[in-house]
C-alpha positions as a LaTeX table, in Angstrom:
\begin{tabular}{lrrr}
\hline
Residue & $x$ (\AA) & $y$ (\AA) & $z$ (\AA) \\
\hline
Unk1 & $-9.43$ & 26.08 & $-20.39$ \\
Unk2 & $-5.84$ & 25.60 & $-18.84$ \\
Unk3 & $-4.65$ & 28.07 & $-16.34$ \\
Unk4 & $-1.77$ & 27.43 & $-14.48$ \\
Unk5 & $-2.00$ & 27.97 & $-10.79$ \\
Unk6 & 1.46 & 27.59 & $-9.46$ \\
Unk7 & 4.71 & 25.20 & $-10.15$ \\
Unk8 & 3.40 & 21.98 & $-10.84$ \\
Unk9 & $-0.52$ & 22.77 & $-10.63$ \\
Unk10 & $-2.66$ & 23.49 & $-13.10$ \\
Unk11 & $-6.71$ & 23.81 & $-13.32$ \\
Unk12 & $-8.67$ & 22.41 & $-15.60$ \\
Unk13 & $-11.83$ & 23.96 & $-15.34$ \\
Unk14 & $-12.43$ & 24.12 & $-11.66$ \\
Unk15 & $-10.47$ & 21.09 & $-10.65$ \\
Unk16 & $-6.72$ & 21.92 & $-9.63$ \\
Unk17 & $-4.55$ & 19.10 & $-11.50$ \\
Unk18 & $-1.10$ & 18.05 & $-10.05$ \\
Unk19 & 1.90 & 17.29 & $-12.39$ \\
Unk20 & 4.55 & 14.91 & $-11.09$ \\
Unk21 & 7.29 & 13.47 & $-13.14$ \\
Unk22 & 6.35 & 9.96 & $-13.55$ \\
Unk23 & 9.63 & 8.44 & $-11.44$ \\
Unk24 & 7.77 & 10.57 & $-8.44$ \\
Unk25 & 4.82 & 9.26 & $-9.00$ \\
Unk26 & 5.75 & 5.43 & $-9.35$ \\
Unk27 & 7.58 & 6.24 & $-5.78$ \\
Unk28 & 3.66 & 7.65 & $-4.52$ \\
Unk29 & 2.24 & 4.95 & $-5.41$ \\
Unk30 & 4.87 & 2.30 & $-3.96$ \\
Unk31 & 4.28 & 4.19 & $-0.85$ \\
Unk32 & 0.83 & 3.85 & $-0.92$ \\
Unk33 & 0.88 & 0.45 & $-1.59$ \\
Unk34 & 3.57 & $-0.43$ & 1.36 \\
Unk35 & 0.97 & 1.36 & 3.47 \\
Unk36 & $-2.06$ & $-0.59$ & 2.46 \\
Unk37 & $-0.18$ & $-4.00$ & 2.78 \\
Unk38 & 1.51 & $-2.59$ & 6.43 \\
Unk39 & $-1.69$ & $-1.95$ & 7.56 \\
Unk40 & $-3.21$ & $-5.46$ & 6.22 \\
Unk41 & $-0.64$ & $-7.19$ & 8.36 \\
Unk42 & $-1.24$ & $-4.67$ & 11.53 \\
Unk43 & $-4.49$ & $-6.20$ & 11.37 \\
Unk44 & $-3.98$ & $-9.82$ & 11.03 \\
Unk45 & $-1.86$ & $-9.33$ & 13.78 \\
Unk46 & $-4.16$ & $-7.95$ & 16.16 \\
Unk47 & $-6.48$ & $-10.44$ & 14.96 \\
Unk48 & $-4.47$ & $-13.08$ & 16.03 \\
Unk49 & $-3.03$ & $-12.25$ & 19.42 \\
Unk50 & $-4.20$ & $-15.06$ & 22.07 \\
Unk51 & $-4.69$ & $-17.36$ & 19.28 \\
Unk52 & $-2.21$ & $-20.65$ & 19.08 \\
Unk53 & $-0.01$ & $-20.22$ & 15.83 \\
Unk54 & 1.31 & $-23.39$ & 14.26 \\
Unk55 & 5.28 & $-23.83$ & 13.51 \\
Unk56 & 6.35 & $-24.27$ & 9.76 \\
Unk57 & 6.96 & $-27.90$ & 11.18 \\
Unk58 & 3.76 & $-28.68$ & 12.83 \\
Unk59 & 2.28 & $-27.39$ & 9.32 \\
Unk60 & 4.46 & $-29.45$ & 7.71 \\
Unk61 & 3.62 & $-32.62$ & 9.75 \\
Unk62 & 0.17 & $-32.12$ & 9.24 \\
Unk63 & $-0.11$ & $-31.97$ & 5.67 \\
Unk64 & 2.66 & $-34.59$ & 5.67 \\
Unk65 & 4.87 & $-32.31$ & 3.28 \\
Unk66 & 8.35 & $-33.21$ & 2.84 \\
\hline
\end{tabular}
């Protein structure tokens, strides 16, 4: 059974369900994405502090790239 709660919120059965238009939720899920990857890089950041980092030239050098 469908009963609808308030704007945009339905329950089916006991669960409440939320409607978004699907523009919205493409935006949520960006967001939630930029969030995860933000906080991937927080931590390789920390992670790295007082370690030497390498140049794109010293990398390059050392592979002998071009």
């Amino acid at each position: 059974m469908v009963k609808v709660m308030e704007k945009n919120s339905i329950n089916i059965g006991k669960e409440p369900i939320v409607i978004f238009p699907l523009k919205k939720w493409e935006e949520i899920e960006q967001t939630i994405e930029d969030l995860k990857e933000a906080t991937r890089f927080n931590i390789a950041l920390e992670e790295s502090r007082g370690k030497r980092l390498f140049s794109l030239g010293e990398i390059a050098k050392k592979y002998k790239l071009k």
